[in-house]
N, C-alpha and C positions, 0 to 999 in steps of 0.2 A: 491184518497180520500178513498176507500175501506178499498186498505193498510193501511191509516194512523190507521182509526178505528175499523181494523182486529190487528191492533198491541196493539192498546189501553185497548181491549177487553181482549190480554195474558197480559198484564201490572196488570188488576185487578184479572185474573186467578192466576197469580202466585203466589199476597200478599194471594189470599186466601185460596190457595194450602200449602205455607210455614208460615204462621205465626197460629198457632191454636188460640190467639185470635180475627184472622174475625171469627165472627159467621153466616155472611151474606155479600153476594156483595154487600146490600145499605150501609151497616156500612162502607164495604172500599170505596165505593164512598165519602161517607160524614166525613168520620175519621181519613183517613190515611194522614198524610201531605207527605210521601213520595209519594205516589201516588198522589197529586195535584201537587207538584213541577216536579215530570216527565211529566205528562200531559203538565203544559207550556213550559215545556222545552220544547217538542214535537214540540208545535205551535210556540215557537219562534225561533227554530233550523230551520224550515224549511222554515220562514222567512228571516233567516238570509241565506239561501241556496237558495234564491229569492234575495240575495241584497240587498234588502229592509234597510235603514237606519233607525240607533236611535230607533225605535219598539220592538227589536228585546231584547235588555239591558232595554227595560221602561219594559220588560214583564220580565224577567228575576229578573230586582230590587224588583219587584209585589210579587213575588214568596219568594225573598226571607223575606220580610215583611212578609207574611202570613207564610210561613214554617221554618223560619230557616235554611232554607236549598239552597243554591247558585251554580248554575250551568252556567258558561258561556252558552250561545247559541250557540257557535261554537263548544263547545263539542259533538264528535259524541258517542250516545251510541245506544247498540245494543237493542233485542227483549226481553221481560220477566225479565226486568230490578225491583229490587227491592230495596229500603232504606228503613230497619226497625228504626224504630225511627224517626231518621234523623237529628234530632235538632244541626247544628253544622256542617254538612259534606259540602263540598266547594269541587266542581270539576273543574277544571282549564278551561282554553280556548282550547289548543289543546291536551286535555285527549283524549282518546279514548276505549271505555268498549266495549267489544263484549257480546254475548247474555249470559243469564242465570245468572248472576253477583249478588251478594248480596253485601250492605254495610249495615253496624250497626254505628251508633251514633258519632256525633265527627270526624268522617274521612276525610281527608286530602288528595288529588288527585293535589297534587302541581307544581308548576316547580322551578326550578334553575338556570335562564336567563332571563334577561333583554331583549335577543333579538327576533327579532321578526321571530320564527322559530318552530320548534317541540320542547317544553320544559316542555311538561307536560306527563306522564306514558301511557302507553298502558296494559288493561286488556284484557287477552282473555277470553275467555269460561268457564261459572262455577268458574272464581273466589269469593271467600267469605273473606273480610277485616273485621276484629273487629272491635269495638269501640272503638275510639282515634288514629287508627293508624293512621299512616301520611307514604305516597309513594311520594315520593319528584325524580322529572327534568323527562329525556327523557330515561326513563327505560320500559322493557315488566315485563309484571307478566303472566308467563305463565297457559295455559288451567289446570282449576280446581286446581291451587296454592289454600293455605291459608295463608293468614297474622293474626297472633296473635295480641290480645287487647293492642296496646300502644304500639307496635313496629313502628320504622322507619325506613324503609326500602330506600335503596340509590343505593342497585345494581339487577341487572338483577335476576330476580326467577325463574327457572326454572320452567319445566311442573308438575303438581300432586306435588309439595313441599308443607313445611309449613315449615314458617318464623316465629321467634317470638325474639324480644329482642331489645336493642340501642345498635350498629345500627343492624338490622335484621344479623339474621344469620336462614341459614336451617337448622334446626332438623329432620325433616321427610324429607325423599326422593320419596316417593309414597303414595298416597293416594288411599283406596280401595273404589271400586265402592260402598260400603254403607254409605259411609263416604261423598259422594261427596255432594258438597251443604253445608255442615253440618260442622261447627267450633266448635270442641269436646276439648274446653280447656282442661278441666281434662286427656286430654291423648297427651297433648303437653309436651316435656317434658321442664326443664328450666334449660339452658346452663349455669346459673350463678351456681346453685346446682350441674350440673353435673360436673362444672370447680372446686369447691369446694373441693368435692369427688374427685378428680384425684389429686388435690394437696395433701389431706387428706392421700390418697394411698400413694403418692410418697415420703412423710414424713415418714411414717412408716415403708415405706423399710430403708431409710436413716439409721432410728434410731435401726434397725434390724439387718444391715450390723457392726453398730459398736457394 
């Protein structure tokens, strides 16, 4: 029980460490829906990790009524878990998020199976997803990855990447320690422009050679 409410306690530490509008721990107690919908997740994940039948989804439906925001109970997630916004994000049954994790708005933690097995993504450490993206079936997004706003991501992320586009592609291959945590659109680059530019180039030699 300690743990539960030593974890509880980095849950509202951390909204109000990363979002500068907490102006107060009461305000995230009473304001954040992403911190209420973690919180039941909390108490009905650990019900469901007791067996305990039907309870476990009546608190889960609860949650998502009041939040917007839908987390199986079987999904395991880790310490200092955050969802800014929230309105919208749905995490699968067998998702799995390790600590430090950000999502923003609209996010998608999906699967790709019908059956009944691991078919939903694994986050490690200091991951941070935009708003809208969608991580769809039985892939990892590796420690302190980025996913960019409205990318769909389908394959394995490596470690310190950043992903941004349909379907995801890497752009950044390391992410520097100031950076971490932090989804720095503006210095993502965009594969469509850069693929643009390269055709744009390869034209102009064309038209140079003749």
């Amino acid at each position: 029980m300690n743990n539960f409410f030593k974890t509880i306690k980095e849950d509202i530490g951390i909204i109000y460490k990363k979002d500068p509008a907490a102006r107060n721990i009461l305000e995230v107690l009473l304001c954040y829906p992403g911190f209420h919908a973690l919180l039941l997740h909390r108490i009905s994940h650990k019900l469901w990790t007791m067996k305990i039948p039907i309870i476990p989804r009546i608190i889960s439906n609860i949650s998502r009524f009041l939040t917007g925001i839908e987390i199986h109970p079987a999904a395991k997630i880790g310490k200092r878990f955050f969802i800014d916004h929230g309105m919208g994000v749905v995490i699968g049954e067998t998702t799995e998020i390790g600590d430090d994790v950000l999502l923003y708005q609209g996010v998608t933690l999906g699967g790709t199976s019908a059956r009944n097995e691991k078919r939903h993504p694994t986050l490690k450490r200091g991951v941070v997803v935009g708003a809208g993206a969608k991580i769809l079936g039985n892939i990892t997004i590796g420690n302190y990855a980025k996913i960019g706003a409205g990318s769909v991501v389908i394959d394995d992320v490596p470690d310190h990447a950043t992903v941004v586009g349909v379907p995801g592609r890497v752009v950044i291959q390391k992410v520097y320690d100031d950076e971490q945590g932090i989804l720095m659109h503006n210095r993502i680059p965009d594969p469509v422009w850069c693929e643009l530019n390269r055709l744009k180039y390869e034209l102009k030699e064309l038209k140079d050679e003749k």
